[in-house]
C-alpha positions as a printed Julia matrix, in Angstrom:
307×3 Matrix{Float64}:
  41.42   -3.45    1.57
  41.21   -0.7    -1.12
  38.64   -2.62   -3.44
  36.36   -2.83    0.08
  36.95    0.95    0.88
  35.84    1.86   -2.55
  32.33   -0.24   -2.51
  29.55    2.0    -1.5
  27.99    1.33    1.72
  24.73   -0.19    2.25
  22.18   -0.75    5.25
  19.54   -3.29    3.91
  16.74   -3.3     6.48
  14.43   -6.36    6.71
  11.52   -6.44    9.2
  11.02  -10.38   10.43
   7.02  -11.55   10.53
   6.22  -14.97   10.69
   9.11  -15.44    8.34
  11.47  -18.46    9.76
  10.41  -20.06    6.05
  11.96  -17.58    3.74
  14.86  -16.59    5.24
  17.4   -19.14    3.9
  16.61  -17.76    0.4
  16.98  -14.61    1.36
  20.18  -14.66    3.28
  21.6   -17.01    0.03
  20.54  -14.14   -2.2
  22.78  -11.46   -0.04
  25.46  -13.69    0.21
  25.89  -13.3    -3.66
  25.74   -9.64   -4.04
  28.9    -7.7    -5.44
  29.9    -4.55   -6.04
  28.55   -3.07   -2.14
  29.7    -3.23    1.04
  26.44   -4.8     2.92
  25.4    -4.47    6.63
  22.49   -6.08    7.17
  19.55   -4.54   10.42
  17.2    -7.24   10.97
  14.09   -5.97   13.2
  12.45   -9.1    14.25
   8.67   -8.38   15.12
   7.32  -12.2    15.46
   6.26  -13.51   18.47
   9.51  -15.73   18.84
  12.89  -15.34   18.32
  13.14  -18.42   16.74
  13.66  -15.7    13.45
  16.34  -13.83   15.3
  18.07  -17.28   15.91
  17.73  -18.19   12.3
  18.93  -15.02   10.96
  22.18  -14.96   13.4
  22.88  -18.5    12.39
  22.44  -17.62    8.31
  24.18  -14.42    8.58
  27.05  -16.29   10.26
  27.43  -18.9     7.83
  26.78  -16.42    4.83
  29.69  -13.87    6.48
  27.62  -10.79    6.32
  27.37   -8.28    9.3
  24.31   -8.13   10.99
  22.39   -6.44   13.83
  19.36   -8.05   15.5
  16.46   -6.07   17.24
  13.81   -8.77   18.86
  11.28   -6.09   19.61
   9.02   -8.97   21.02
   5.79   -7.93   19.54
   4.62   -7.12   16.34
   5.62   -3.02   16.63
   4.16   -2.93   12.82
   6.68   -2.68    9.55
   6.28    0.93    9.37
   8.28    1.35   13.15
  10.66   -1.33   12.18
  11.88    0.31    8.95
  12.23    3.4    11.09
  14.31    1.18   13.39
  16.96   -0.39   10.95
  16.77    2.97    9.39
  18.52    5.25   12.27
  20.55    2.27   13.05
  21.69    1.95    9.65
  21.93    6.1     9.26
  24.06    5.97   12.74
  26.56    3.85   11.57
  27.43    6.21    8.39
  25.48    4.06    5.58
  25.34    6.36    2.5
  22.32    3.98    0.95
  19.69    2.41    3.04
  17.93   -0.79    1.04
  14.5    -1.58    2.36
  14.06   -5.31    1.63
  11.33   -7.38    2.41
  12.46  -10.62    3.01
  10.69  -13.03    1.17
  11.97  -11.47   -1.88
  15.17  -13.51   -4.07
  17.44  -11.7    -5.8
  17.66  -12.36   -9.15
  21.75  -11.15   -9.98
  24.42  -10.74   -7.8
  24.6    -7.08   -8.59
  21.18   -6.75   -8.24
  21.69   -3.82   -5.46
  24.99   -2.55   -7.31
  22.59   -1.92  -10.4
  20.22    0.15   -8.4
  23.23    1.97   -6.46
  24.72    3.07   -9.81
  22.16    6.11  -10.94
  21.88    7.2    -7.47
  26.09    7.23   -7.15
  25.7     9.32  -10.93
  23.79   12.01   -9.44
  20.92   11.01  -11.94
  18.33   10.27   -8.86
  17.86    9.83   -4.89
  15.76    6.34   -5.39
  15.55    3.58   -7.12
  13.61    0.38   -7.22
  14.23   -3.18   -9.48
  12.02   -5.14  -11.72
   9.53   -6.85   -9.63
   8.33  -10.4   -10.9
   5.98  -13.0    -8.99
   7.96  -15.59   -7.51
   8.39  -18.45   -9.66
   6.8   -16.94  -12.92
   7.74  -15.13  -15.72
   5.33  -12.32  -14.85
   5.84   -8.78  -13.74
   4.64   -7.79   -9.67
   5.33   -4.54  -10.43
   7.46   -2.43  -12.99
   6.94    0.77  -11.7
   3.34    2.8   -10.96
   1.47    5.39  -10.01
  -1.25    7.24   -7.45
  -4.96    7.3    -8.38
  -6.2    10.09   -5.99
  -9.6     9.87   -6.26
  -9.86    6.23   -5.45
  -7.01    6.46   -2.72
  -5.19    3.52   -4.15
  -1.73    2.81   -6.28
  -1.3     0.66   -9.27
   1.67   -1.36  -10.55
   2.72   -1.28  -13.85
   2.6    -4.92  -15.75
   1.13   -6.34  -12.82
   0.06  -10.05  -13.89
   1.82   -9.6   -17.55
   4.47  -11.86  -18.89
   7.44  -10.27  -19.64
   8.9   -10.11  -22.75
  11.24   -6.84  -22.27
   8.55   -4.85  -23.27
   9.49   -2.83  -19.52
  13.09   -2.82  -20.46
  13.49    1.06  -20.63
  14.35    2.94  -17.49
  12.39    5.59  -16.22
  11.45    7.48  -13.36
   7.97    6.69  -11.92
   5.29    7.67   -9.51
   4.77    4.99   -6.81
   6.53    1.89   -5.88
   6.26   -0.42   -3.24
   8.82    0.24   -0.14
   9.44   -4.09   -0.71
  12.42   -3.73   -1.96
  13.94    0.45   -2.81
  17.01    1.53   -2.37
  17.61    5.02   -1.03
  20.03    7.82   -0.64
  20.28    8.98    2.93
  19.54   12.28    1.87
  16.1    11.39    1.24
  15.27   11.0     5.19
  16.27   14.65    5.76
  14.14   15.62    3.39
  10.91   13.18    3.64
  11.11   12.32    7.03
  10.59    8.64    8.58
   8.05    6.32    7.74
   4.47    7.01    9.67
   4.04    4.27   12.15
   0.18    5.02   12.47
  -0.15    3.14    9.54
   1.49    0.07   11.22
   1.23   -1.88    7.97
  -0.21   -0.87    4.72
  -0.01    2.58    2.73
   2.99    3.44    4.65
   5.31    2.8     1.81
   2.2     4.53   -0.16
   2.08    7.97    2.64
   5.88    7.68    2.42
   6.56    7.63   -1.47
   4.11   10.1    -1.71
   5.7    12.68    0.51
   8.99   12.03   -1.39
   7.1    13.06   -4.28
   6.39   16.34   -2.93
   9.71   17.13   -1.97
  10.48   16.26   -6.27
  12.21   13.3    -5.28
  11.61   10.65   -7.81
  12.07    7.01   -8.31
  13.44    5.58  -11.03
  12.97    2.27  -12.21
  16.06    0.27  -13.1
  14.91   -3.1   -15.43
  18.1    -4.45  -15.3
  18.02   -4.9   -11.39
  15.46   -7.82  -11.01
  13.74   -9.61   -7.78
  11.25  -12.11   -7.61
   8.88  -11.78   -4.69
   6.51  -14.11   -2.52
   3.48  -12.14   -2.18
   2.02  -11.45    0.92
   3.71  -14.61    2.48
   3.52  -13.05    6.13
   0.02  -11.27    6.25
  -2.17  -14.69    4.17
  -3.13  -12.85    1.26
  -4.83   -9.53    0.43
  -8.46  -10.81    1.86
  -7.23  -12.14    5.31
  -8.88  -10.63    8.27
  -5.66   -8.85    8.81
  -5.3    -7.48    5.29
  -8.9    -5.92    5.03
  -8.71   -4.44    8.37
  -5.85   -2.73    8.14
  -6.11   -1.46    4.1
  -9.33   -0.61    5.1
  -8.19    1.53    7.79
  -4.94    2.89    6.11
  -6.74    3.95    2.82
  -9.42    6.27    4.78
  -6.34    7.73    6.8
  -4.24    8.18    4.08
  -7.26   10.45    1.95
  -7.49   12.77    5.36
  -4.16   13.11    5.76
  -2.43   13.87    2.11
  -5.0    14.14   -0.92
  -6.67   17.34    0.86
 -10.3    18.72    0.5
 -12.36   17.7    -1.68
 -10.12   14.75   -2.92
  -9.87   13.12    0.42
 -14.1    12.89    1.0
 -14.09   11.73   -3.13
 -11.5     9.02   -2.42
 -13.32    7.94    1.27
 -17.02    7.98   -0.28
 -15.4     6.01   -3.12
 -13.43    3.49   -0.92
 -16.88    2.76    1.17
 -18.9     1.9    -2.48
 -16.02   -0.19   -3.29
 -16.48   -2.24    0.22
 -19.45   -2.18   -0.19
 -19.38   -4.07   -3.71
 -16.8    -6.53   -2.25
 -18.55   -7.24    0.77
 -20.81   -9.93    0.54
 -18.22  -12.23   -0.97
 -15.52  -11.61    2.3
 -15.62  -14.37    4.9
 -17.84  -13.36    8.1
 -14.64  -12.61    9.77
 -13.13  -10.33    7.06
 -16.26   -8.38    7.04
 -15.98   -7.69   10.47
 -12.76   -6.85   10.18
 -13.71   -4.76    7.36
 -16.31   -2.89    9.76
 -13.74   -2.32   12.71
 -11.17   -0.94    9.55
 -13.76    1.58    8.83
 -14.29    2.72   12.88
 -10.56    2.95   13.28
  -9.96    4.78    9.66
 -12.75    7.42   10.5
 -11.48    8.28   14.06
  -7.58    8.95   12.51
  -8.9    10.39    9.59
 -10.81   12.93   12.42
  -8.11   13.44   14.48
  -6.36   14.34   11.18
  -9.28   16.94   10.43
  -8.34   18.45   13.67
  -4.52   18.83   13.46
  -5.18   20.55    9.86
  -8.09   22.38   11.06
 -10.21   21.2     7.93
């Protein structure tokens, strides 16, 4: 009773999409973890339960405690982070893990290693090593903004490692996939903006922890392995270009200010513009509604700042 008393407490928060075919390997790589006291918040947005079934079932047989939200409609991943994230801040968890879920984890003290620095004092975030599923290659090792282009950038994205990111260090941008956080940081940052209802919220939301000098640090030695953009169908889908398309003009208006934000928008719309004859007829329409939809935020935005 002691040993569990002493074992910092952590929410992990996993938003369900279309994801009945990862969750086994998922729910096998929490089972393993030591060192934490887990509760898991599972915010199913599919258009089934059949993924709040499969997660009671696997969090039965695995013996971790979970909560189920079926919100019956996809309410976007930015609104169910927020969810699992009061839930999990309500019931007194000092860390809150966002965790996609067709990530593995690669050590059972995968979330112990990235719980340690924060428990030292030495940050309020941290994130793991990042390979692509199967491979030997680095997803993302850390990164950073580019302002004037509106878009992020992993480090060793698509390079084999060969320890060569071994050293820890804080760093600009990382994906909200899979970062563990203090619950400080929500007094401080905020929630996630559900306006972006997928895409560049981790982006608008790692970027306002940045301006409250909260940084991330990269921990090598905590590793997953993750199935890229298993839920959405890739970064070209319909889906995908719509809503980056939308997300990346709304996030210029609303954080990079004047005259960054109309550099970053003229220079998203050439870069569309490039890539556009080689989308399918449906992604470019998609791409066409993205840009509608970004420009009306972005001038509601204008508005609220009085730009």
């Amino acid at each position: 009773m002691d040993s569990v008393r002493t074992k910092p407490r952590v929410g992990v928060v996993t938003v369900l999409y279309q994801s009945d075919d990862v969750l086994e390997d998922f729910f096998a790589s929490l089972k393993v973890q030591d060192g934490v006291l887990l509760k898991l918040y599972v915010i199913d947005n599919s258009a089934t339960d059949s993924g709040s079934i499969m997660a009671r079932e696997l969090a039965t047989l695995a013996g971790i405690e979970t909560e189920i939200v079926f919100n019956n409609a996809n309410a976007g991943v930015a609104r169910g982070n927020n969810q699992g994230i009061a839930m999990a801040l309500a019931d007194g968890c000092e860390y809150v893990l966002l965790a996609n879920n067709d990530v593995d984890f690669l050590d059972p003290a995968t979330i112990a290693k990235l719980v340690a620095p924060i428990s030292a004092g030495t940050t309020l975030a941290s994130i793991p090593k990042i390979f692509y599923h199967g491979t030997n290659r680095i997803w993302c090792a850390g990164g950073w903004f580019s302002p004037l282009k509106a878009i992020t950038k992993h480090v060793g994205d698509g390079v084999e490692d060969h320890g060569q990111f071994d050293r820890s260090a804080f760093t600009e941008y990382a994906p909200t996939c899979f970062m563990l956080l203090h619950k400080s940081v929500f007094d401080r940052v905020g929630m996630m903006d559900e306006k972006y209802f997928v895409y560049y919220d981790d982006a608008d939301f790692v970027w306002r922890m940045n301006r409250q000098e909260i940084h991330l640090l990269y921990v090598p030695t905590s590793q997953v392995a993750h199935k890229v953009s298993f839920s959405t169908g890739g970064s070209e889908s319909p889906f995908s270009l719509f809503y980056c398309t939308r997300n990346r003009i709304y996030f210029s208006r609303k954080n990079l200010g004047f005259p960054r934000s109309l550099i970053a928008e003229g220079y998203s719309l050439l870069a569309l513009l490039v890539k556009y004859p080689r989308f399918t007829p449906a992604g470019r329409k998609s791409v066409r509604r993205g840009i509608v939809a970004g420009m009306r935020m972005s001038a509601q935005v204008t508005r609220q700042l009085g730009m």
